[in-house]
C-alpha positions as CSV (number, residue, x, y, z in Angstrom):
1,X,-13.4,-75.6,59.3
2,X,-17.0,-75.1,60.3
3,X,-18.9,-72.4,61.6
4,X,-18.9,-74.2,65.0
5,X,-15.2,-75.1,65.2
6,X,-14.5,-71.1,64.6
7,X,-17.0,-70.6,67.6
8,X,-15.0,-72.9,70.0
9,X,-12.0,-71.1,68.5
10,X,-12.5,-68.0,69.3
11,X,-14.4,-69.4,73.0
12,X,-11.0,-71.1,73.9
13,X,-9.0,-67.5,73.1
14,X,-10.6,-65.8,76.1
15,X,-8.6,-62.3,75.4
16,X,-10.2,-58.9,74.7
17,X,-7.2,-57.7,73.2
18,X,-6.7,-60.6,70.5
19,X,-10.5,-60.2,69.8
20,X,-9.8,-56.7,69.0
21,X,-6.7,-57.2,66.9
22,X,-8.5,-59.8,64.9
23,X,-12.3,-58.7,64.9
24,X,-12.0,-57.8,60.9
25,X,-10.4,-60.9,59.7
26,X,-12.8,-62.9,61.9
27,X,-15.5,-61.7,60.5
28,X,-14.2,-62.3,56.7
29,X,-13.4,-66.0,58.0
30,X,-17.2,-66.0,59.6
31,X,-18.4,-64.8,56.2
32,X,-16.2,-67.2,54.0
33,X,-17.5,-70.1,56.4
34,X,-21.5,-69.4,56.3
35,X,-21.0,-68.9,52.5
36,X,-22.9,-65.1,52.7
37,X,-23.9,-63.2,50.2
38,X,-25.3,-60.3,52.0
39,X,-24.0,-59.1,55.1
40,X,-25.0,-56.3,57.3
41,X,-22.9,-54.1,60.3
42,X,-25.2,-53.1,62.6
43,X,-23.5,-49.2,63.7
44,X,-21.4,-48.8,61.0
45,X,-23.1,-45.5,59.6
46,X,-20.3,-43.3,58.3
47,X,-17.5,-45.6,58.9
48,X,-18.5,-49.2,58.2
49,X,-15.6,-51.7,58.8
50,X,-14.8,-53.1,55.8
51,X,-13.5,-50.9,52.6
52,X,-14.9,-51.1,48.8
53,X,-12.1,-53.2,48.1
54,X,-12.8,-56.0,50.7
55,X,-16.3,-56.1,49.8
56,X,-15.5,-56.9,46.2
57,X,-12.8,-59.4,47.3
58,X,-15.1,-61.4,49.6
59,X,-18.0,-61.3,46.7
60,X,-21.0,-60.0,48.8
61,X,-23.5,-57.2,49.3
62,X,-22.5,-55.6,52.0
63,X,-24.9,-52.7,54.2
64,X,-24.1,-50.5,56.7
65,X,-27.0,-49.8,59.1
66,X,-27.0,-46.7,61.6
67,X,-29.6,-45.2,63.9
68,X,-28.4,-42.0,63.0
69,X,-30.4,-41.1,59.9
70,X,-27.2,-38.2,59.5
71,X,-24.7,-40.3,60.1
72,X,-25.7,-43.3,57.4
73,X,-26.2,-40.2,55.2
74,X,-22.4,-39.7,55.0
75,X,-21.7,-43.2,54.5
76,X,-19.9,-44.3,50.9
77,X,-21.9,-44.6,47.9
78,X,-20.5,-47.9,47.0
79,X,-22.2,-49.1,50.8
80,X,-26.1,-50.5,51.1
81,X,-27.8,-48.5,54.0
82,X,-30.1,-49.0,56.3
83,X,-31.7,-46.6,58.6
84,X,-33.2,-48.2,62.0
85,X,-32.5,-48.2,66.0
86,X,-31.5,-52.4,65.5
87,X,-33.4,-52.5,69.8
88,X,-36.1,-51.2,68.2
89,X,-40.3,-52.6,69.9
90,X,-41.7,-51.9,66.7
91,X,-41.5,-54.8,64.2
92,X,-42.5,-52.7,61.4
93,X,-39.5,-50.5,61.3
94,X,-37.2,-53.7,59.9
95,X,-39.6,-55.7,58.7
96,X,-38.5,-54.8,55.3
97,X,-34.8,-56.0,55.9
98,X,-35.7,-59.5,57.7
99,X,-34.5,-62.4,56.4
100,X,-32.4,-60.0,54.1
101,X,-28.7,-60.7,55.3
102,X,-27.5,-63.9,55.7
103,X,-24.8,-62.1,58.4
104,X,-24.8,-59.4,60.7
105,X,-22.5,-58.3,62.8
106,X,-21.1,-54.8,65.1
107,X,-18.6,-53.7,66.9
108,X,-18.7,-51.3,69.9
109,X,-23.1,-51.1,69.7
110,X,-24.5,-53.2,72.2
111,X,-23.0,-51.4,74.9
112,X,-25.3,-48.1,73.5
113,X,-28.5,-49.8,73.3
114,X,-31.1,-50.3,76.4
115,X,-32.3,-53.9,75.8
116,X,-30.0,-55.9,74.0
117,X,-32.5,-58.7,74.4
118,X,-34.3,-57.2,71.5
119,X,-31.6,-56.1,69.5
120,X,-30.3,-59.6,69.2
């Protein structure tokens, strides 16, 4: 399956509560099917979604990036991390992660952040 078949998939599914249920194993299928290597959450500070075990299973680098300088802190050692507000205006403060991830994705963020426009 491609990338865009998985995309009118999930369009065609239409139901909050299946996205929930299946959000995790989505995103392994996403990264299996874009071949990543590197892979970013965007909000997952202390608690990023996927365990040590699932990071070595799918083969990738996986980060955890949080606004909260304190809350990345307390992330697992075995997790990348990266400390920036992802609406940020000022290009400087992840110009050293761009073009570093060949995936990124969050859950429960863009509801918290004042322009989504630039976060995306």
């Amino acid at each position: 399956m491609s990338i865009e078949a998985k995309v009118r998939d999930l369009e065609a599914v239409g139901d909050s509560r299946w996205a929930w249920a299946h959000y995790l194993d989505t995103v392994r299928e996403l990264v299996s099917l874009s071949d990543a290597k590197s892979v970013i959450e965007i909000g997952g500070g202390r608690s990023p979604s996927f365990s040590e075990a699932d990071v070595a299973a799918l083969g990738i680098d996986y980060t955890s990036n949080d606004i909260s300088e304190r809350e990345l802190a307390r992330a697992p050692e075995w997790v990348g991390k990266a400390h920036f507000d992802v609406q940020t205006a000022d290009a400087g403060v992840i110009a050293p992660f761009a073009e570093s991830f060949d995936l990124a994705f969050s859950k429960m963020v863009m509801e918290h952040v004042a322009s989504y426009e630039r976060a995306y």
